[in-house]
N, C-alpha and C positions, 0 to 999 in steps of 0.2 A: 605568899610565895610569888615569886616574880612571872613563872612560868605558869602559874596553874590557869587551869580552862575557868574563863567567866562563867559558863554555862556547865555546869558535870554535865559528863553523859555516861548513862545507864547501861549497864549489859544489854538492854536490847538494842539501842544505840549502835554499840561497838560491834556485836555481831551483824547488823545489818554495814556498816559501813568494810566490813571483811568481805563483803560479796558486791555491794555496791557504794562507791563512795559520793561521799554528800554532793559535791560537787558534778557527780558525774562522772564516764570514764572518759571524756575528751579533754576536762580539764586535770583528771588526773593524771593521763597521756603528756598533755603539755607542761604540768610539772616535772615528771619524770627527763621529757627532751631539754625542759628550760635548765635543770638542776645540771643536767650531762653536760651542756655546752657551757657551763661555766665553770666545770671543776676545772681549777687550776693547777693544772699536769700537762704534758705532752700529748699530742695526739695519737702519738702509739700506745702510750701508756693505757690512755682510758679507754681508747678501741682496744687493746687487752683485757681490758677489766668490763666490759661490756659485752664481749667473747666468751668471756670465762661467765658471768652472772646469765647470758641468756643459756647457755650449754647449761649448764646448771637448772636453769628454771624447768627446760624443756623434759628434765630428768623427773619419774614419779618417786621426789624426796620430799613430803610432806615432813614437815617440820624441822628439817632441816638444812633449806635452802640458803636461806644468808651465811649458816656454817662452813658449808660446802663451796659457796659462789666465793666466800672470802680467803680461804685457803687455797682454792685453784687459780684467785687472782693473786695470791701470794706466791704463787709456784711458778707460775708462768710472769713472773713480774709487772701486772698489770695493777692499775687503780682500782682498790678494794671499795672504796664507794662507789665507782662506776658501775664495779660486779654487786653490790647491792641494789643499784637502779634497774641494771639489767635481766635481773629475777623478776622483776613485775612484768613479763613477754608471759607469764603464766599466770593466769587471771581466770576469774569466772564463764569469761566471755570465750578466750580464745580456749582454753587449755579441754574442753570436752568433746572440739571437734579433733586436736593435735592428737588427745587419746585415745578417740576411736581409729583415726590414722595407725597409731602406731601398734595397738591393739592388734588392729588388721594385717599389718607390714609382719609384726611379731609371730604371726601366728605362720602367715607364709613362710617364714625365717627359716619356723622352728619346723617344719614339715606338719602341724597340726592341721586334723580334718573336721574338727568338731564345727557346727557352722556359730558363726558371731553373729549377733544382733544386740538391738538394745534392753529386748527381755530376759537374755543370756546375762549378760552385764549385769544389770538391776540383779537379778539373782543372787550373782555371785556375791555384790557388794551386801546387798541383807544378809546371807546365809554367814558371810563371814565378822558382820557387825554382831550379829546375834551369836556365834562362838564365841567374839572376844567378849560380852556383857555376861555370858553364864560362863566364863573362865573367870572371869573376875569374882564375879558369885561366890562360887565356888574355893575361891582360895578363904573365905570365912565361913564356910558350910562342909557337911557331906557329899556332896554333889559329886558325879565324877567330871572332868571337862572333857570336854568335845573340839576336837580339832580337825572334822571333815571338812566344814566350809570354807576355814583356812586354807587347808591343805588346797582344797578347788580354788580357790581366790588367787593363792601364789603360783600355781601351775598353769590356769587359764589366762590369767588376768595381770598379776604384777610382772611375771616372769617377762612374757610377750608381748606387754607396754612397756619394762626398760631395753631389753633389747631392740625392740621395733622404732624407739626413738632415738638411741641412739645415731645413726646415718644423715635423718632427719631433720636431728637437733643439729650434730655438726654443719651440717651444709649452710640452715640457717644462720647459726651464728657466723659463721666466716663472710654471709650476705651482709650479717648485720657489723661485724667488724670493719669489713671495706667498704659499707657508708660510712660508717662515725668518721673515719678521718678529714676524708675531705671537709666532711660537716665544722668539724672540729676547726679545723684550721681555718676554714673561712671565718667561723664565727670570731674566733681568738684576734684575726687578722682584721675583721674590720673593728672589734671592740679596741684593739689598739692604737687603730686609727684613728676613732673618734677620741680615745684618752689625747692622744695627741694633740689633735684638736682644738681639745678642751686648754690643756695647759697653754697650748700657743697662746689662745684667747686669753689667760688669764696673765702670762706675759704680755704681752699688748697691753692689756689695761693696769697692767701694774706701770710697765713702764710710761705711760699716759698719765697715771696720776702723777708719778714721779717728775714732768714735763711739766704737768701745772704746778705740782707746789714749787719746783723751783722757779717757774715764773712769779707765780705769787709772791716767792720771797725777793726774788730781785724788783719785783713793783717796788716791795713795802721798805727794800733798803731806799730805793729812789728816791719814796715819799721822806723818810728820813732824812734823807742829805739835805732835801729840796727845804724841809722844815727847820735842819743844823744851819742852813745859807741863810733862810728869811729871817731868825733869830738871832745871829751876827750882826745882820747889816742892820736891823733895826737898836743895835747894842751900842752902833754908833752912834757920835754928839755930829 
């Protein structure tokens, strides 16, 4: 196959690169900026579509981020790969400290007095992984399921980190929309410049070569006639 990886790489591999990639996050950073500045699209467009994928990112949609980033840059008319680049603003790195933000924002929203910390959390997040593994159980046994740590999970925890991000995310992204442009058009503006450039340069030296061959050719008639004369005159008695 044309495409396939020299090297496979292993589940452990692939999960490790899900949380940190081989590269690094700075140059994964600077893929993500280098890919942006080169979609070829309008500068509104893709500052839409970079609107739409960070407001999306900022949202707790586990698994269904690209789905979502791609339909609301459909909606709002924006570049649907921009809104794919733009989902990566939720990462390992950033998206734990955005959650406990929003967490906290959430919880003031909602008038909650229960206090938040990170053992609260951690909590809720086991008690709710350990209902979903004995529901799942359960749907091949007697078991009854259990749906309390759930229920805490989405009352404490999802409910008052989507709302809590919402405000939050907006604002970001509208930060991040009204960069891209300017970005965008500088870049588009001077990559067109240098194209230009380029081609002048490649005019020039086309029409350069074109300057010598037709000297060469007007030599090589010259040498010709000079050759046609000397062969006459020696044809004389």
């Amino acid at each position: 196959m044309v495409f396939k990886r020299r090297d496979p790489r292993g589940w452990w591999a692939w999960l490790r690169e899900m949380f940190y990639p081989t590269g690094g996050f700075r140059r994964a950073t600077q893929y993500v900026f280098h890919r942006m500045r080169r979609l070829p699209d309008r500068p509104h467009r893709i500052a839409r579509g970079i609107f739409a994928g960070c407001f999306i990112g900022f949202l707790p949609l586990p698994g269904v981020q690209f789905l979502g980033a791609a339909g609301f840059a459909w909606l709002i008319r924006g570049n649907i790969f921009a809104a794919l680049l733009g989902t990566f603003n939720s990462n390992p790195i950033t998206t734990p400290f955005f959650a406990v933000g929003a967490i906290t924002l959430g919880h003031w929203m909602l008038g909650s007095d229960r206090p938040l910390n990170a053992e609260g959390i951690g909590a809720a997040f086991a008690q709710a992984g350990s209902d979903l593994w004995h529901n799942l159980v359960s749907l091949f046994g007697p078991e009854t399921m259990h749906w309390e740590g759930l229920q805490r999970f989405w009352s404490e925890i999802y409910v008052p980190y989507f709302i809590g991000s919402l405000i939050p995310g907006l604002l970001l992204s509208l930060i991040f929309y009204y960069l891209t442009i300017p970005l965008v058009e500088a870049y588009q503006k001077a990559r067109s410049a240098k194209f230009k450039e380029r081609s002048e340069k490649r005019i020039a030296l086309r029409q350069r070569l074109a300057k010598l061959t037709l000297r060469a050719e007007a030599a090589g008639d010259a040498v010709t006639d000079t050759n046609q004369g000397d062969d006459g005159a020696a044809s004389k008695p």
